[in-house]
C-alpha positions in Angstrom: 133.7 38.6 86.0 137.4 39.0 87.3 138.5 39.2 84.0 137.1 42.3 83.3 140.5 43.8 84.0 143.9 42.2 83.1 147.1 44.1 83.5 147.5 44.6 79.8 144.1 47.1 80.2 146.8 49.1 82.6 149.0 52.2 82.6 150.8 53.6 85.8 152.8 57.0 85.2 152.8 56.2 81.0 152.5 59.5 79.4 149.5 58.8 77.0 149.2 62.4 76.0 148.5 65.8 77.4 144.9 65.9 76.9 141.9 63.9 78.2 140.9 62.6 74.6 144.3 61.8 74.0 144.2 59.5 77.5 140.4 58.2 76.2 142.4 57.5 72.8 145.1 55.5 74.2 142.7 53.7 76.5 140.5 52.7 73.7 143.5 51.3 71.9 144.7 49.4 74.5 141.3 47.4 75.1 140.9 47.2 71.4 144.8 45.6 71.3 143.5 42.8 73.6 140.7 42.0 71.4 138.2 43.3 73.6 137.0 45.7 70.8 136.6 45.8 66.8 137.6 49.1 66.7 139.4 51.1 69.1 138.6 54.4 67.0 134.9 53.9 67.3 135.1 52.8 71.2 137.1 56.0 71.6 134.5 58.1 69.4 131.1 57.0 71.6 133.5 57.7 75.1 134.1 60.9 73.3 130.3 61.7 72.7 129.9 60.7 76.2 132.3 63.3 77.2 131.6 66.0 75.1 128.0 65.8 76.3 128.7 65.6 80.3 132.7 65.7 81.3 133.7 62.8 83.3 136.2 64.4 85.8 134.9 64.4 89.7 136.5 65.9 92.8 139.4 63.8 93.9 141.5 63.7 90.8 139.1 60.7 89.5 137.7 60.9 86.3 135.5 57.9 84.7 134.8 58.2 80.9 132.7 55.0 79.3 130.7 54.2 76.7 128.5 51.7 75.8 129.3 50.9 72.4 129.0 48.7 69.4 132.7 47.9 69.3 133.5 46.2 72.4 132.6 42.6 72.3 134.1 41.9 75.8 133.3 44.1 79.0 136.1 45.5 80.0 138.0 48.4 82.1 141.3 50.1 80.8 143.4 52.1 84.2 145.4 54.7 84.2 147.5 56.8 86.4 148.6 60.0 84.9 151.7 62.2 86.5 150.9 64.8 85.9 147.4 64.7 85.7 144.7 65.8 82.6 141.8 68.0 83.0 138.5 65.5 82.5 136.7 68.9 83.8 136.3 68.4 87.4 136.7 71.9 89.5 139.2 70.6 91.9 141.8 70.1 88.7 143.2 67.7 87.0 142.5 63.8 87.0 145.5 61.4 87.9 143.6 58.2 88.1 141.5 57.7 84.8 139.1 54.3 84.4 138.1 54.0 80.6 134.7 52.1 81.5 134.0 50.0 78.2 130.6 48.3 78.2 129.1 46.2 75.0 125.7 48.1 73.7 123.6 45.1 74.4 125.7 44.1 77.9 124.6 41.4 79.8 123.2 42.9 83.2 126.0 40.9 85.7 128.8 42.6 83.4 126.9 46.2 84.1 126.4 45.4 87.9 130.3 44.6 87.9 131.3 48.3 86.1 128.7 49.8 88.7 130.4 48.0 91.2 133.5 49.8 90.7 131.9 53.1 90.0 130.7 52.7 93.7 134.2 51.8 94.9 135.6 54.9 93.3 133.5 57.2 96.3 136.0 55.2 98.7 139.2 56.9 99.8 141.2 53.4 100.6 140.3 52.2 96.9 141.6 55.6 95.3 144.6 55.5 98.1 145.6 52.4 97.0 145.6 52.7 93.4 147.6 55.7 93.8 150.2 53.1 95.7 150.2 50.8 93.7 153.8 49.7 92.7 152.5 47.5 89.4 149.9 47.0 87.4 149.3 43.4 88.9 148.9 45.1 92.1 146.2 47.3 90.8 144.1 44.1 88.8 143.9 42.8 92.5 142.9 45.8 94.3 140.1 46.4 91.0 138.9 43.0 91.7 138.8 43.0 95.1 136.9 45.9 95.1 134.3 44.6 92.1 134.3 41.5 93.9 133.2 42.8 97.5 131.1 45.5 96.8 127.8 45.5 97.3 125.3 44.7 94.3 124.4 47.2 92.4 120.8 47.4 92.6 120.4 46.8 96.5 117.9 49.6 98.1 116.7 49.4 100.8 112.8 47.7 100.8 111.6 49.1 104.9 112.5 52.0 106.6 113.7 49.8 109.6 116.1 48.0 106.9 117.2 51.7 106.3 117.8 52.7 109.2 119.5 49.4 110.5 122.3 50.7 108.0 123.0 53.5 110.1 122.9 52.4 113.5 124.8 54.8 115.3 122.9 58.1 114.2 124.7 61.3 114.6 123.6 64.7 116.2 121.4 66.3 113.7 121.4 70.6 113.1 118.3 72.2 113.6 118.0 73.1 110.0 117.4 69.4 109.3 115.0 68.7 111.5 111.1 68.3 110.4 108.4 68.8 113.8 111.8 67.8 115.7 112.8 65.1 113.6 115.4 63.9 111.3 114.3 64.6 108.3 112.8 61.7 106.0 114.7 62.1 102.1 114.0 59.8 99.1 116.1 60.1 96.2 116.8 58.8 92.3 120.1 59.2 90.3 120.4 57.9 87.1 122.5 59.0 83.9 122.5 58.8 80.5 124.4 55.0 80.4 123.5 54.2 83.9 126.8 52.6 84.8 129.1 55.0 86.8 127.6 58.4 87.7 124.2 56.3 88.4 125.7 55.0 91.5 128.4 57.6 92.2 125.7 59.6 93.1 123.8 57.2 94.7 127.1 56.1 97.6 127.9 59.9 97.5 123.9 60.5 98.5 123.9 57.7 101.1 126.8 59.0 102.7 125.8 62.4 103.3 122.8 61.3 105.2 125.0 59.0 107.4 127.0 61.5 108.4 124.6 64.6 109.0 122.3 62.0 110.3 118.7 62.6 107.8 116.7 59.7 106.9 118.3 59.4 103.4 116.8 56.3 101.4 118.3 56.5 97.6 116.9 54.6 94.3 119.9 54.1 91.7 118.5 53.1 88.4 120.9 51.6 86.8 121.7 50.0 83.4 121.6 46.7 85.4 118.1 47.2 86.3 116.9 48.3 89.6 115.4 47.7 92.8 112.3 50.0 93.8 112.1 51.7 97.3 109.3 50.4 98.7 106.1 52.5 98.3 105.5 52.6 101.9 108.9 54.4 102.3 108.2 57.2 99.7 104.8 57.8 101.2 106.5 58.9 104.4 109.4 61.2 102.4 109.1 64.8 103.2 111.0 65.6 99.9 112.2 63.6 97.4 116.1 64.3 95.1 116.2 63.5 91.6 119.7 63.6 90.2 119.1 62.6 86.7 120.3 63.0 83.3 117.4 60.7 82.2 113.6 60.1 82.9 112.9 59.0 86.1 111.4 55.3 86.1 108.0 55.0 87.2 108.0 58.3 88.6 104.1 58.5 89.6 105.3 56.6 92.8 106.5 60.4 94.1 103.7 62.1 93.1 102.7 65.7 95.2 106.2 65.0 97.0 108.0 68.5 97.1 111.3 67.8 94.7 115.0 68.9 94.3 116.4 68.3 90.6 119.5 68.2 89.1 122.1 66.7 86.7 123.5 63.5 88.3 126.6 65.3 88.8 125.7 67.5 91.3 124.2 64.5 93.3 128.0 63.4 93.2 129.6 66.9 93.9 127.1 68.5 96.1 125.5 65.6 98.0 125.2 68.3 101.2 123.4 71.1 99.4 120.8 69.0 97.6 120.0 67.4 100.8 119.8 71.1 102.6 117.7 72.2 99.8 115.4 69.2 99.4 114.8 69.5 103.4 113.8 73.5 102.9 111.6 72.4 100.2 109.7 70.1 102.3 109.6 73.0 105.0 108.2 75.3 101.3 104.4 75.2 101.3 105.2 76.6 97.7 108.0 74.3 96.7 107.9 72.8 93.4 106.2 69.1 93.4 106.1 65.7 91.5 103.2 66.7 89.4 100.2 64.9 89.7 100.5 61.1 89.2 103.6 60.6 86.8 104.8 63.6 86.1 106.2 62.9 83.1 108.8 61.3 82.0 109.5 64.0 79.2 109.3 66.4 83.0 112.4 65.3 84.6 114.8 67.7 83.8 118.6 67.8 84.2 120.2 71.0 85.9 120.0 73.4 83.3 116.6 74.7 83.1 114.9 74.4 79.2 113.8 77.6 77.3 110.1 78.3 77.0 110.3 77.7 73.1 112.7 74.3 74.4 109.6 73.3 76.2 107.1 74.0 73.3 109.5 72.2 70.9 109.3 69.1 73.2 105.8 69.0 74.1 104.5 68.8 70.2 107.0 66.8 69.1 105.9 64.3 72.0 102.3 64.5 70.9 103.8 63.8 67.0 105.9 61.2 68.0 103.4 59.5 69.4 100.3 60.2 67.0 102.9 58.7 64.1 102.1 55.0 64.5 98.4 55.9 64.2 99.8 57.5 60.8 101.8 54.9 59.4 99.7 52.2 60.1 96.5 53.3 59.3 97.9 55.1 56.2 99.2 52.0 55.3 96.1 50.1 55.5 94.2 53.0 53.2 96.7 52.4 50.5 96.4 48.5 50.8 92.1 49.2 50.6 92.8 50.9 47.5 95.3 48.1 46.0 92.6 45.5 46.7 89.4 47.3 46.4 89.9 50.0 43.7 89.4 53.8 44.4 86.2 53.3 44.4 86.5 51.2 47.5 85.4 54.3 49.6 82.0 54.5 48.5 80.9 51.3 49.9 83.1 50.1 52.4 81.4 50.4 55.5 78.3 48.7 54.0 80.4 45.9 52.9 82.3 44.9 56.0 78.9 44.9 58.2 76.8 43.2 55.5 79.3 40.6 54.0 82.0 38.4 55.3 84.5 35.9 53.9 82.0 33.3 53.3 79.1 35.8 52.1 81.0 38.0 49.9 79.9 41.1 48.4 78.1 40.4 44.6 76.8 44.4 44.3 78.9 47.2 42.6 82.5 45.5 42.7 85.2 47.7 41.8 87.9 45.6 42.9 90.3 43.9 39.9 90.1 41.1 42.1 86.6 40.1 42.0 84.3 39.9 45.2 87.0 38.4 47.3 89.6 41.7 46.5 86.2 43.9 47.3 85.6 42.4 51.0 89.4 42.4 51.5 90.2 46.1 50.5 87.1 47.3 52.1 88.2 45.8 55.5 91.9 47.4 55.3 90.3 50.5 54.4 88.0 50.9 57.1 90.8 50.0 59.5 92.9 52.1 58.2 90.1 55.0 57.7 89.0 54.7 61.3 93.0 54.8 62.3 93.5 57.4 60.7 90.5 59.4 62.4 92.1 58.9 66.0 94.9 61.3 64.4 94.2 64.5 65.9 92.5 63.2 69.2 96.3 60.9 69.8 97.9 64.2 68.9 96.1 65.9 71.2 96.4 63.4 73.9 100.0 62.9 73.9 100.7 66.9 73.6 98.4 66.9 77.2 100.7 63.7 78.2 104.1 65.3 77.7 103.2 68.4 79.8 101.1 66.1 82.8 101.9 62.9 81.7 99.3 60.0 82.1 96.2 62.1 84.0 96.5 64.5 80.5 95.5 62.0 78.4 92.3 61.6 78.7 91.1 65.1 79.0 93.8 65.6 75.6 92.0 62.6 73.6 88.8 64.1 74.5 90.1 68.0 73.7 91.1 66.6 70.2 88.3 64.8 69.3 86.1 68.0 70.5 88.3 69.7 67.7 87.2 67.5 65.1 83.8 67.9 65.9 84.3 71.7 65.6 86.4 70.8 62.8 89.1 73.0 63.7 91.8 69.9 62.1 95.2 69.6 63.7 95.5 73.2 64.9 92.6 73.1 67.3 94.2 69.2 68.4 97.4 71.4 69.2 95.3 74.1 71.1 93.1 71.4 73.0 96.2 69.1 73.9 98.1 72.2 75.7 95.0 73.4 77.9 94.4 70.1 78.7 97.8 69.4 79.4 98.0 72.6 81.6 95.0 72.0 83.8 96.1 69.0 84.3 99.8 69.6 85.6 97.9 72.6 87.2 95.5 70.5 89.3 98.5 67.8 89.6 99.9 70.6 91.6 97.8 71.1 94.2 98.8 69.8 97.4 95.6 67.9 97.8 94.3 66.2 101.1 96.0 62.6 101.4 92.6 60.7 101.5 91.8 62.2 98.2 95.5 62.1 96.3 94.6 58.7 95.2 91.4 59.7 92.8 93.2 62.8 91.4 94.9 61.0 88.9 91.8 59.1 87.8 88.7 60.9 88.3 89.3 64.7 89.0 91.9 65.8 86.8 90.7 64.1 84.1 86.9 65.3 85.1 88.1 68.9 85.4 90.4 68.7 82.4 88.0 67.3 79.9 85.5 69.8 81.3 87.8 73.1 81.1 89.9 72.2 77.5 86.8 71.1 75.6 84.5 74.0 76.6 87.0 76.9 76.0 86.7 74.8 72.7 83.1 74.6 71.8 82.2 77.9 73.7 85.5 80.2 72.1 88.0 78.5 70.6 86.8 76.2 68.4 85.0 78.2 65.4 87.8 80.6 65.4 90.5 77.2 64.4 88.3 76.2 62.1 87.2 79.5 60.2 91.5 79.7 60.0 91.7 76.1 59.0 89.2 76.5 56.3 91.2 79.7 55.1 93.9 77.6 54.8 92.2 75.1 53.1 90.6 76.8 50.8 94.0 78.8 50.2 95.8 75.5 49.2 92.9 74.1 47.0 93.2 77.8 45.6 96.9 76.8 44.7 97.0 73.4 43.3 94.5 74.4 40.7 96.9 75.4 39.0 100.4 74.4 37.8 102.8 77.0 39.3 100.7 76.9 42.0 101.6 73.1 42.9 105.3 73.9 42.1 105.3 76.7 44.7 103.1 74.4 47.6 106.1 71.9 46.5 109.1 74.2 47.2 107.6 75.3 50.0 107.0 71.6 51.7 110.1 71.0 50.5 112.2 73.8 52.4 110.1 72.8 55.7 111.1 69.5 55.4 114.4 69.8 55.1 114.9 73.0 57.4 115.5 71.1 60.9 115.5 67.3 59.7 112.4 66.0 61.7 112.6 69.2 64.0 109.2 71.2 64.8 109.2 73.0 61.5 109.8 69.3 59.5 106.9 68.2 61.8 104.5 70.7 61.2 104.4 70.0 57.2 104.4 65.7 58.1 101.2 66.6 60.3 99.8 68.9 57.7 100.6 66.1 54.8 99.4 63.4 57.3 95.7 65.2 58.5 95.3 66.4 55.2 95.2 62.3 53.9 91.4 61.9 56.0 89.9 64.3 54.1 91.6 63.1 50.3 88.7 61.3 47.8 89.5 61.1 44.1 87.4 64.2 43.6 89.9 65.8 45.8 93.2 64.4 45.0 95.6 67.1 46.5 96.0 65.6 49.7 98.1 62.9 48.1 100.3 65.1 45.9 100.7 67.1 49.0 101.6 63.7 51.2 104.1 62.7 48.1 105.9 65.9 48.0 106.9 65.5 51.6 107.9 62.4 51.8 110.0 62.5 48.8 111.4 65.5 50.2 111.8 64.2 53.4 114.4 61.4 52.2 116.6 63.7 50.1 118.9 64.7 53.3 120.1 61.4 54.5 120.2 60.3 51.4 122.4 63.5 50.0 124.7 63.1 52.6 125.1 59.3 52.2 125.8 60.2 48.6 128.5 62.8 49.2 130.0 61.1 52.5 130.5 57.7 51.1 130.7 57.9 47.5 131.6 61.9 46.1 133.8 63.3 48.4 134.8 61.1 51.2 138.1 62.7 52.4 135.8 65.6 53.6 134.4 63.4 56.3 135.7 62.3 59.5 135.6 58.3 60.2 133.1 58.9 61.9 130.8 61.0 59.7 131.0 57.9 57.2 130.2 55.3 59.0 127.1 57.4 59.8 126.9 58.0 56.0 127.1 54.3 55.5 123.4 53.9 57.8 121.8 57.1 56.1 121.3 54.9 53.1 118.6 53.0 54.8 117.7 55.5 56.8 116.9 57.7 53.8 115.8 55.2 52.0 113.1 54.1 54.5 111.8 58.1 54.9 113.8 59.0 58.4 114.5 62.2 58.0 117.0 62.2 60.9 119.9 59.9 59.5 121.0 63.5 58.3 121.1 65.0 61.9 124.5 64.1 63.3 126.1 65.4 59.8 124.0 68.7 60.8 124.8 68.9 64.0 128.2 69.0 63.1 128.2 71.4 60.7 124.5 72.8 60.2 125.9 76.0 58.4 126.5 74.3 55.1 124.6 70.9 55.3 121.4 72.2 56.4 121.1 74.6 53.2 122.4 72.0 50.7 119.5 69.6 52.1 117.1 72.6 51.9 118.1 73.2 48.2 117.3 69.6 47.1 114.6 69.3 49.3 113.3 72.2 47.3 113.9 70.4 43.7 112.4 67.4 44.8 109.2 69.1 46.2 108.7 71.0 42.8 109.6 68.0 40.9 106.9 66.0 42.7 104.2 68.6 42.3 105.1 68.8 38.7 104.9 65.6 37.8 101.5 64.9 39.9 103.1 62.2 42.3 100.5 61.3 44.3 101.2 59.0 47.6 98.5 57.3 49.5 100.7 56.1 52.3 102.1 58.4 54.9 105.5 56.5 55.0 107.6 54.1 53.7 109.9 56.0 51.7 110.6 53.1 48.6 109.2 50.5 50.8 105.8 51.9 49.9 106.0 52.1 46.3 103.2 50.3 45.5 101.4 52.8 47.2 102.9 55.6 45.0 101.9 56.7 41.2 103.7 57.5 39.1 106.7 55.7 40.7 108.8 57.3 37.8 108.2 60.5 38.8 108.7 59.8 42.1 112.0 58.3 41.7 113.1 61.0 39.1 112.1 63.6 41.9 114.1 62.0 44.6 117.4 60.9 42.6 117.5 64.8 41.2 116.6 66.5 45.0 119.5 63.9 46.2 122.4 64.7 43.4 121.8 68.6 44.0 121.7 68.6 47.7 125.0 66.1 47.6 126.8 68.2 44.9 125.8 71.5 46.6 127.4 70.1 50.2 130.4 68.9 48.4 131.1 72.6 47.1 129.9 74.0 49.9 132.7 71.9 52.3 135.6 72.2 49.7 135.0 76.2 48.9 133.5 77.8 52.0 134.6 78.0 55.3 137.9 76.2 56.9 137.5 72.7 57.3 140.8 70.8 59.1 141.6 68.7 56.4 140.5 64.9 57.3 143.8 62.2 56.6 142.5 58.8 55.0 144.0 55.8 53.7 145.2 55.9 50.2 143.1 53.0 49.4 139.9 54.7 50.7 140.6 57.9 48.5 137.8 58.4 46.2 138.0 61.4 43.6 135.5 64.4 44.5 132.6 65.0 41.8 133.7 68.4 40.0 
């Protein structure tokens, strides 16, 4: 562990530039130059990410950018103090002492406890004081590892309230305003960031230490890459308000359920340790105070500082409920299209009769239609009916999980129920969505209420899910439902309408093409999966257009990784940062496996000219695939679901075209419009552009 810092990984009073990615630059070099890295450019990009998403600088001219990355093989810490110092974007000014804190992806916990360690260090003013004194870099490898070595662990929290107050002895007068029916007021708190290494427990010392000194009961929870140690329950039972300085989900977070809560952005736990004490001691004094909700509030509810949009929150919620309704999708679509390998088409018509009359050793002898005799008839009416009865959770999980991600687990079951109500009423997907968010609402409503203590333990378990099954399915069966479906069988009867005919199916193609490439497994992307993916349930070879419909998408779908792999590795790579290939390099598979979002960090960088090239050949491919009646009876895969796929020609034909005119269009797009700094490469990686 001591040799997490050498004097090599040091600078004192070097200029290494006059900005802070210069200094993470340098840094990166220097632990790459020791072998500690692959590639210094890569360990500099993720620090960079890191910084670009939160800055790094904190009050006291300290500023701690890391990364845990691919590229470091060796845990390591690179030092250096600046004269003058760089702006990392703390308010107090610039940063003089700058720790690059470099931490292998798949780090072994004692090397993250030991980078934690030092994060903690940095809140203390004889560490800073002495690195500021320091006359050599030898001297400042002893005072790191003195400091890494005596610190305590990273994951210690206290596990009694007499074990936390025994760490503050001597209690100081307390003000009035924190004082609860005379008494010090009682404070849990979380913090944890997005790599859990540094801020994690910044926050946690700067937390701790604020409730020493204005003498509140101040018990904090760091949750930390290097795991963590609960408080114990009996402690948060007696909080009067609980702190969550997060950047991430909080872990378990039912424990603090109905507890009135302060949230922020981890760095504010570190900057303003006073304030959110302050104001998570009026909010227990606020009868009206925003709460934990319910029993687990949601992971997808803890929110950093900056407060999310209405259409934000929207956006989340249903791609939750998608995200999680997917595996029901894949697998069960999967098993469909191995039913119909085995078993013929004709598998449908029989298979429920087969699998309860017949068995491996009393196979089926009555209307095979399997290529594989009796044997190929039991076996593809069982993956069927799996498959089929996967398939038929669809709406019900999307349902479910919409109610989860606004109430988290006392949602679900009034969701499930919501979405299977909408079946019934056969109001399809849309009335799934409408049942999921009133379920999901009166839920987190009731998971509100600052219920009696004997009773908060069957909220969670029998009344919100009593009241919530009660409240979202009737509004469905008494109002809602026969509306949805009257507007689902418009829009059924619409599409059928269409793909009767041939310019018909080349306009539902373009269409399902745009969508999926508009925001690259986005909301809008998502809507024409789910539409593709309920549609499948109701698909019969008298009704075929489900699986055009399900082809088109997901050929569509893998054009804009694919595109950009294409043009960032092979047509025009000088127009790419390092970076932007290396990313091009994993779209390959990514495309190649239907994952629409390999193309999102080339979008995010640039979405004005990648996002309508990928539209563009998302379109051509649609068309293409409704053209030349691709039908797909698996809902993913990409090519590793070709068997599934007929004609596989067509299909291919459609993809490679969508993929050459979304790539060509992107290369034109970067060389002729807009100003582009121009990227420097190797002569030896030059490739000529495509005219």
């Amino acid at each position: 562990m001591t040799e997490i810092i050498t004097a090599e990984l040091v600078s004192i009073d070097e200029p290494l530039g006059a900005d802070k990615r210069a200094v993470i630059d340098a840094l990166a070099q220097r632990v790459a130059a020791q072998g500690r890295a692959t590639d210094g450019g890569r360990l500099a990009d993720d620090a960079w990410a890191r910084e670009e998403k939160d800055e790094t600088g904190l009050p006291g001219g300290i500023a701690i950018p890391h990364a845990k990355s691919a590229a470091v093989t060796q845990a390591s810490l690179a030092f250096a103090r600046l004269n003058p110092g760089v702006d990392f974007g703390a308010e107090d000014g610039g940063a003089d002492l700058v720790f690059l804190i470099a931490a292998p992806d798949t780090a072994a916990e004692e090397h993250l406890a030991v980078l934690s360690k030092l994060a903690r260090s940095l809140m203390r003013d004889d560490f800073t004081a002495g690195l500021r004194a320091a006359s050599s870099a030898d001297e400042v490898v002893a005072i790191v590892r003195d400091a890494i070595s005596d610190a305590p662990a990273a994951t210690e929290a206290p596990t009694s309230r007499a074990e936390a107050r025994a760490a503050a002895p001597s209690a100081p007068a307390v003000d009035d305003e924190l004082l609860i029916d005379g008494r010090p007021a009682r404070i849990v708190a979380v913090t944890a960031c997005a790599t859990g290494i540094a801020h994690t427990f910044m926050a946690a010392d700067a937390l701790t230490a604020t409730g020493k000194k204005d003498g509140v009961d101040l018990t904090v929870e760091p949750q930390g890459s290097s795991g963590y140690k609960a408080i114990d329950q009996r402690i948060i039972d007696e909080a009067d308000a609980v702190i969550f300085a997060v950047d991430v989900d909080v872990r378990e977070q039912a424990r603090f359920a109905g507890k009135p809560v302060v949230r922020s952005g981890v760095k504010r736990g570190i900057e303003q340790p006073a304030q959110m004490v302050r104001e998570a001691v009026a909010a227990a004094k606020n009868p009206n105070a925003a709460r934990v909700p319910g029993s687990a509030a949601a992971s997808s509810g803890s929110a950093p500082a900056a407060p999310m949009s209405v259409g934000a929150k929207i956006q989340r919620i249903l791609l939750t409920g998608v995200s999680y309704m997917i595996p029901f999708v894949a697998g069960g679509g999967l098993l469909i299209a191995i039913g119909f390998a085995l078993g013929g088409y004709k598998v449908t018509d029989n298979a429920a009769k087969v699998i309860i009359a017949n068995s491996l050793w009393n196979l089926p002898t009555e209307n095979i239609t399997s290529q594989f005799g009796p044997l190929g008839q039991y076996l593809g009416s069982v993956a069927f009916m799996m498959g089929s009865t996967s398939m038929g959770f669809l709406v019900a999980a999307l349902a479910g999980y919409i109610a989860y991600a606004i109430a988290d687990r006392p949602g679900i079951a009034p969701g499930f129920v919501a979405g299977a109500i909408a079946v019934t009423m056969n109001a399809g997907f849309l009335g799934g969505i409408v049942g999921g968010f009133l379920a999901g609402g009166v839920a987190y409503a009731l998971g509100r209420l600052n219920a009696p203590r004997w009773l908060r333990g069957l909220m969670p378990v029998v009344i919100v899910p009593l009241i919530g099954s009660i409240v979202a399915s009737g509004l469905l069966i008494l109002f809602l439902g026969r509306p949805i479906a009257t507007l689902m069988a418009w829009l059924t009867d619409g599409l059928t309408g269409l793909t009767e005919s041939g310019a018909g199916l080349i306009l539902v193609g373009v269409i399902l093409g745009l969508m999926m490439c508009f925001d690259l497994g986005g909301p809008v992307n998502k809507v024409a999966y789910v539409f593709a993916t309920t549609g499948l349930a109701a698909a019969s070879t008298s009704n075929p257009a489900p699986y055009l419909i399900m082809a088109a998408v997901m050929c569509a779908g893998m054009v804009p990784p694919l595109a950009l792999a294409l043009a960032s590795t092979v047509l025009a790579r000088p127009l790419f940062t390092p970076v932007e290939r290396e990313n091009g390099k994993a779209a390959w598979l990514l495309g190649a496996a239907f994952i629409s979002e390999g193309a999102i960090p080339f979008a995010a960088a640039d979405p004005l000219r990648v996002i309508p090239a990928s539209m563009a050949g998302g379109a051509v491919t649609g068309a293409l695939s409704m053209w030349f009646g691709v039908t797909s009876l698996a809902p993913h895969g990409g090519i590793f679901v070709l068997f599934a796929i007929d004609p596989i020609w067509g299909f291919v034909v459609a993809l490679v075209a969508g993929t050459v005119v979304s790539a060509l269009l992107l290369v034109v797009l970067k060389r002729y419009v807009g100003k582009r700094k121009p990227v420097e490469v190797d002569a030896a990686e030059a490739v000529p552009v495509a005219a």
